[in-house]
Each structure stands twice: as structure tokens, then as C-alpha cells.
C-alpha positions in Angstrom: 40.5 -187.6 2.5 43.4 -187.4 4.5 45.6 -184.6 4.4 48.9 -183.5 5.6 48.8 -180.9 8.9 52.4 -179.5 9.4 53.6 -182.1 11.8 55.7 -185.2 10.7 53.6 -187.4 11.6 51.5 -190.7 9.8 48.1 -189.8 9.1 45.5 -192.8 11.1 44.0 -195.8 9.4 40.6 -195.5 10.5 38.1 -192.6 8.8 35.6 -190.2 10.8 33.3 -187.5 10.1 34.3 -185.2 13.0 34.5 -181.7 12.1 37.0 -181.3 15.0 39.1 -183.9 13.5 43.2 -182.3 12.3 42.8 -185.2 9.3 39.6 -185.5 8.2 38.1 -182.3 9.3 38.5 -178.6 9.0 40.3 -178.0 12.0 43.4 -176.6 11.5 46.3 -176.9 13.9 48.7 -174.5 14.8 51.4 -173.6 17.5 53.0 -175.7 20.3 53.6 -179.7 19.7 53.8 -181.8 22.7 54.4 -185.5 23.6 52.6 -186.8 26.8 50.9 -189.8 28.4 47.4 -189.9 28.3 46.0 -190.0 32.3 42.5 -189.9 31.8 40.1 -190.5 28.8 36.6 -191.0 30.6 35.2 -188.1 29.0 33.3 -188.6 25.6 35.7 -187.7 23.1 38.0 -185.9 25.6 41.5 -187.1 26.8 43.7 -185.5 29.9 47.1 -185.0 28.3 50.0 -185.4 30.9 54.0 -184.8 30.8 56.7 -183.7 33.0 59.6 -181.6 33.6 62.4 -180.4 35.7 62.2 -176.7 37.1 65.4 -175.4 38.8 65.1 -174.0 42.6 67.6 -171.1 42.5 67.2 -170.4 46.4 68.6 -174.2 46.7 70.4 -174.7 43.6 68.4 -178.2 43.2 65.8 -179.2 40.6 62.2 -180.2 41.3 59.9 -182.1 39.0 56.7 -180.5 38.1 53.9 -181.6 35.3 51.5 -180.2 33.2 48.3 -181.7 32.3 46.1 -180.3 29.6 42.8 -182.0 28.2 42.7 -182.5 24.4 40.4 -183.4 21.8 40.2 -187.4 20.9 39.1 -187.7 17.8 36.8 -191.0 16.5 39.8 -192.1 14.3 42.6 -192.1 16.6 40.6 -193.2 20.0 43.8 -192.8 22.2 43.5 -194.8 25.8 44.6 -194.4 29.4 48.8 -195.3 29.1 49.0 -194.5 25.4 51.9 -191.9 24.6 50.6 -189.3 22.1 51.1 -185.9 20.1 49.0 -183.2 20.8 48.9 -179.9 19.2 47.3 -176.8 20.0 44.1 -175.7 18.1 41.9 -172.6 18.4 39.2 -173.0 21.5 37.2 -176.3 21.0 35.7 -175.6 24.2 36.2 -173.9 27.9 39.2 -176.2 28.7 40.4 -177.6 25.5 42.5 -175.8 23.3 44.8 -179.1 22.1 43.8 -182.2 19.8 45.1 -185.7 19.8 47.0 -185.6 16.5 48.6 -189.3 16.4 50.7 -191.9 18.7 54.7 -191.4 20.1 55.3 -194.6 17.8 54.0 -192.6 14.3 56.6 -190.2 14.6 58.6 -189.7 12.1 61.8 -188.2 12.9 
């Protein structure tokens, strides 16, 4: 059963039966939307979420680039890889570090 989450976005081909999944789940998603590259996805089910940005330096009037990097839920039906692009969107706590799940790729954006 696939359902529609808020975000523009084309729900995956592939099925699971995670609970922590935003399409096939209960897990509801809510908040902040990013785009990022995925850095990292050794962990089981886990992905490190990466983008960056330019922050102005008033003392030099000069701009520096800075990144975030968050981890984020990967769930069985999307299995996002190190170099993919993604959506992520924050969740409630799924555990200590992860508050963000994997909802779909760059390329499934509708806009």
C-alpha cells in the first residue's frame, strides 16, 4: 500500500514491511526537506546524509563553505548507496542520532 507523505515526490517500486518505512509504514514525516549526497551507508539500514553551503565571514566580508552531515533512515525499498543524491526528511527520533529518513532519489522529484 503506498501512500502519499506530503512531499512531491514518486513513491518506490520495490515493497517492504519496515515499520520505519515513510511509504509502507506508519511513520509519519514531518518538518525540514533536504537534498544531499549520501557519504556513507555501511551501517545496516542507516545512511550518512551530506550537503553543503556557503556561510558569510562578516569580519572579512568573504564566504566560507561549510557542510552538514546527518544520518538517516534507509529504508528496504529505497536501498540508497554511497554517491546517490537523495531526499531526506525529518521524522520523530528513530534512534540516538537519527531523526531523518531516506524518502526517495534527486531524479524522482517532481517539481
Amino acid at each position: 500500500m503506498k501512500k502519499y507523505i506530503g512531499i512531491p515526490i514518486k513513491p518506490p517500486e520495490r515493497e517492504c514491511e519496515d515499520k520505519k518505512c515513510p511509504w509502507h509504514g506508519t511513520l509519519s514525516v514531518r518538518g525540514r526537506v533536504f537534498q544531499g549526497e549520501v557519504k556513507s551507508a555501511k551501517s545496516r539500514r542507516t545512511v550518512i546524509v551530506e550537503w553543503g553551503y556557503h556561510r558569510f565571514v562578516k569580519k572579512y566580508e568573504r564566504y566560507e563553505r561549510r557542510k552538514t552531515r546527518v544520518t538517516a533512515h534507509n529504508p528496504r525499498c529505497i536501498r540508497a548507496k554511497e554517491g546517490d543524491k537523495v531526499v531526506i526528511a525529518e521524522c520523530r527520533p528513530l534512534s540516538k542520532t537519527k531523526k531523518f529518513v531516506v524518502v526517495g532519489f534527486q531524479k524522482d522529484l517532481e517539481r
